[in-house]
N, C-alpha and C positions, 0 to 999 in steps of 0.2 A: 169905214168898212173894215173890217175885221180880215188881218194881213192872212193868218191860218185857212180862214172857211174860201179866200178869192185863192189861194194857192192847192185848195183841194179842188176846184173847180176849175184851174186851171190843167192840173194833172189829169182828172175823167174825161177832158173834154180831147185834150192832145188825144191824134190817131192812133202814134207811136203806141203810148199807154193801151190800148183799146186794143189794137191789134195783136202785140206781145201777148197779152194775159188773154184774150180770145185761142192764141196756137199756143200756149200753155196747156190751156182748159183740156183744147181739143186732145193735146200729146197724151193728159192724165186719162182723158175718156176713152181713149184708143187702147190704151195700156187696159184700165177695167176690158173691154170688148174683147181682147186678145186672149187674155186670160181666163174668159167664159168661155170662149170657144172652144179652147185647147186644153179642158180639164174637162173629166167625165166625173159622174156619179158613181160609185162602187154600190153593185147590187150582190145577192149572193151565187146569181149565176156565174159574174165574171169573178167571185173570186174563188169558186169550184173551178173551172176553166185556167185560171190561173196556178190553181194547187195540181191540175193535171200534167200541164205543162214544167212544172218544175219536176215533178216527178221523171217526166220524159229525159231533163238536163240530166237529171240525177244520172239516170239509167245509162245514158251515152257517156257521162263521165266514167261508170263504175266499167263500162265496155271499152271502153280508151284505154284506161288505167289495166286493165286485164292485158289488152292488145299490147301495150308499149313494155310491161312487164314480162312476157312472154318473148318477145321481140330481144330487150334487154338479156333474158336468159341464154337465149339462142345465139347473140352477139358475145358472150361470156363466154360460152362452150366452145365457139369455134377458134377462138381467141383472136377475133378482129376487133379492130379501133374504132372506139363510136366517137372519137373526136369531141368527148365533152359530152353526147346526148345523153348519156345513160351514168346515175349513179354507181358509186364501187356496190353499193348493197340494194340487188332490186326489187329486196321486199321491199323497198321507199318508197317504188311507185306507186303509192295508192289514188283511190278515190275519196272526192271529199266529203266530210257525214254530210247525212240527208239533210239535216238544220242547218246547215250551213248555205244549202240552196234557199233561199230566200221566194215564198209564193209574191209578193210583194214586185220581184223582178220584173214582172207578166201580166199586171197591171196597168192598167192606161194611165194618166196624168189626174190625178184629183187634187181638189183644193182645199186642204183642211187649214181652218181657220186659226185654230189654236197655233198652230204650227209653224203658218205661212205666213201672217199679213203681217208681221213686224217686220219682213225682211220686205215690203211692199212700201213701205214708212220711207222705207231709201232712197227711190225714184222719187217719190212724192216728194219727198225735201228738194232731189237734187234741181230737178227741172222747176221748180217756185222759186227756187234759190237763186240760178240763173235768172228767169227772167223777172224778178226783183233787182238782180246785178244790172242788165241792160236797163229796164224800164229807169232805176237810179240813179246811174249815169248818166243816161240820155235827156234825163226831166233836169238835171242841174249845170251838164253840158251843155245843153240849146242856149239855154239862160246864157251863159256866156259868152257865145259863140255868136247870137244874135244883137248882143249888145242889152238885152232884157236887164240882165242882174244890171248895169250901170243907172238906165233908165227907174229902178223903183229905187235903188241909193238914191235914188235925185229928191226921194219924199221922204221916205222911209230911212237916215240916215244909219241907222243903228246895223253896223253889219253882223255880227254874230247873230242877233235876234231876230235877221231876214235869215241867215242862211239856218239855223236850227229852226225856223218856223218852217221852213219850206222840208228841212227834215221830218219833221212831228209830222205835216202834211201826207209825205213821201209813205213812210209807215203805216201812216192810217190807211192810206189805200192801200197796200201792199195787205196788211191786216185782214180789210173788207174782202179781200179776193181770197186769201188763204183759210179764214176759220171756216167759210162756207164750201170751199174747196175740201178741206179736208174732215167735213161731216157728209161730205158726198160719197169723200172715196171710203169712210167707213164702212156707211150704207151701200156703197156700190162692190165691195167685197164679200159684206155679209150675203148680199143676193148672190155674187157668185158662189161663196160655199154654201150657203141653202140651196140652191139649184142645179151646183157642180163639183161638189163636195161635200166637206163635214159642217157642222157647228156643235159637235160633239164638246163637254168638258168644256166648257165657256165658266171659269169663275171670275168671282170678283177681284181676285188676285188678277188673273191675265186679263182683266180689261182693266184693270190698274195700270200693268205694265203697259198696257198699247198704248193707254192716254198720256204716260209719262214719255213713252217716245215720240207721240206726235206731237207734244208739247217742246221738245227738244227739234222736231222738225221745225215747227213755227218759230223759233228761235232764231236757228241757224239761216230760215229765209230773211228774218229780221237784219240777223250778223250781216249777211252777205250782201244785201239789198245796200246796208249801210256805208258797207266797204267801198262800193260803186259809185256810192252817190259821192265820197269823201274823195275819192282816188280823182273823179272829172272833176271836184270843185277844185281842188289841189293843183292839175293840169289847167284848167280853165277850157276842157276841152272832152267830148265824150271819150273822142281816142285815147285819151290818155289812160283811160280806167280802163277797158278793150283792150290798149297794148300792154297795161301794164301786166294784165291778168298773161295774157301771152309768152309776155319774157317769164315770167314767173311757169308760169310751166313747164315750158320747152325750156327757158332756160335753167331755171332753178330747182325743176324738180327733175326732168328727162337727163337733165344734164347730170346733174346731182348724181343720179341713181345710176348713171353708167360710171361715174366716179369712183362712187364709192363700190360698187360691182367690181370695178378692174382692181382695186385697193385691195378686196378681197376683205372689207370690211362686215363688221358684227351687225347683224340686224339691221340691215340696209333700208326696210322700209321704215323703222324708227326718226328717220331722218327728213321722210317725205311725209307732204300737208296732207293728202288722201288718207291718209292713214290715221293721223288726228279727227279729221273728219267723220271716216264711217266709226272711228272708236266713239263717238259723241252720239252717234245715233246707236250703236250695236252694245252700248254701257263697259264694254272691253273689249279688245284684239289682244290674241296671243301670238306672238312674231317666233319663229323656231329658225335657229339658228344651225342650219343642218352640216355645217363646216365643223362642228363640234359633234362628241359621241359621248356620251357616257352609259356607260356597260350598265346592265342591270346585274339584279342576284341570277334569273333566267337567263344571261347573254343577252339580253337585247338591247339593242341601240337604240336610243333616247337625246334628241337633240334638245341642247340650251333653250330657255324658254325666254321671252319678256312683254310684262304684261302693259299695254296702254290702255288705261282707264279713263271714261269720260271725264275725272274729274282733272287730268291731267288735259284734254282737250278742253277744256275750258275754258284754262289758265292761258292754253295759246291763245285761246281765239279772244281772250279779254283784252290779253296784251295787242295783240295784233288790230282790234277796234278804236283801244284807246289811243294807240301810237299813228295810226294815219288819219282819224277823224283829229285828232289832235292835231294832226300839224297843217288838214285843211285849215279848223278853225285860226290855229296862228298864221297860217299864208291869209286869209280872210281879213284879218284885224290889222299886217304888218303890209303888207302889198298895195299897192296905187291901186286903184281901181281904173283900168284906163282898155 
């Protein structure tokens, strides 16, 4: 019997597996439903309706600015102290142009697709990712916990070639739930902006980029799923992948980040895993470093920039795969089995 096809069989059939990816499913479908709900369609009524209303802002601004400059006058003349409210010069108090009011403001919530559903790519990954992380863990913790992995050692001698079969296994279901997962939530967004928004401007440039970002999702569920499965075999124990993800947060990055906060250090978020991560899905992060100023030719202040690029997240998350799958695999080959 063929060790791969009994271990993907064993995976479908576990509850745990079944249930996880069931309240996955559900989470992603809630999210589509939420999102239908709380975006309208723009017709031209509401955005006559909304070009009036701005007009109205306009109008109260341009009567404010009148008010508080007359006000300002009359505080000038008499020569009391406005304690700061009022400029030395009060023609400054103006109104702001009309373009600068935005009809847009007065608008309900719409969902344009061009615009929107790559930052929807994010959730998508993260919650398949997670429970990729549990479901990984859990399928290679039991095993050990129950005494399973000793019992197929008992036929099956070869331990790397059980414990990476039961990976290839691991993946492939993870696999089977994510590409049909995330041809749903295509389809499930296109309906929301065909029915609650735009699908304006759809080229084959931006449906390039969305497939290369969901392609980068289904990775990173890969990555992670991995990480889970490696960190319990490592421990011999689900907890161990669970706590380790834990200290790793609270400790290494909450911790980290007020650290390097009180340091009064550069680009603080450079430092923390989040931030490698959404760079990997969002292709760059630009970190602004606001403790710094640099004057423009205008006067304006301009903070330090630093760019992380996905291909810099990469490089972590390769390192970071091969360094703990690697040392499951050498605890697997060097370790008693007992």
């Amino acid at each position: 019997m063929s060790l791969y096809r009994t271990e993907l069989r064993r995976l479908a059939k576990r509850r745990f597996t079944r249930y996880m990816s069931l309240l996955g499913l559900l989470v992603l479908a809630a999210v589509v439903v939420g999102v239908f709900f709380t975006n309208q369609k723009i017709d031209a009524g509401q955005l006559a309706r909304a070009e009036r209303q701005a007009d109205q802002q306009y109008q109260e601004q341009v009567r404010w600015s009148e008010q508080e400059r007359a006000a300002c006058e009359q505080a000038k003349a008499a020569g009391t102290s406005s304690d700061g409210r009022y400029p030395d010069d009060c023609s400054l108090i103006t109104a702001p142009a009309r373009d600068q009011i935005q009809a847009e403001w007065f608008l309900p919530s719409t969902f344009n697709f061009r615009q929107t559903f790559d930052e929807t790519l994010i959730p998508f990954a993260a919650i398949l990712a997670l429970v990729g992380f549990v479901v990984g863990a859990s399928f290679i913790g039991a095993e050990w916990s129950t005494g399973g992995m000793m019992n197929l050692l008992l036929w099956r001698p070869k331990r790397l070639t059980v414990l990476l079969t039961k990976l290839a296994a691991l993946l492939t279901g993870i696999l089977a739930v994510t590409l049909p997962a995330a041809v749903l939530w295509f389809a499930g967004f296109w309906a929301v902006a065909a029915f609650r928004g735009s699908t304006e401007k759809m080229t084959s440039g931006a449906w390039q980029s969305f497939a290369l970002t969901g392609l980068r999702g289904v990775v990173l569920v890969l990555v992670v799923t991995t990480i889970g499965f490696a960190l319990a075999s490592l421990g011999r124990h689900t907890a161990m992948a669970l706590g380790g993800v834990v200290a790793l947060m609270v400790v290494g990055q909450f911790g980290l980040g007020i650290l390097l906060s009180m340091a009064s250090a550069r680009f603080t978020e450079a430092w923390l895993l989040p931030t490698y991560v959404a760079a990997w899905m969002q292709k760059k992060i630009t970190l602004q470093d606001w403790n710094s100023c640099n004057a423009t030719y205008y006067g304006e202040c301009k903070p330090d920039t630093l760019d992380i690029t996905w291909q810099q997240s990469s490089v972590l998350l390769s390192v970071g795969l091969v360094v703990i799958l690697g040392a499951a695999l050498w605890a697997m080959r060097r370790r008693d089995i007992s």
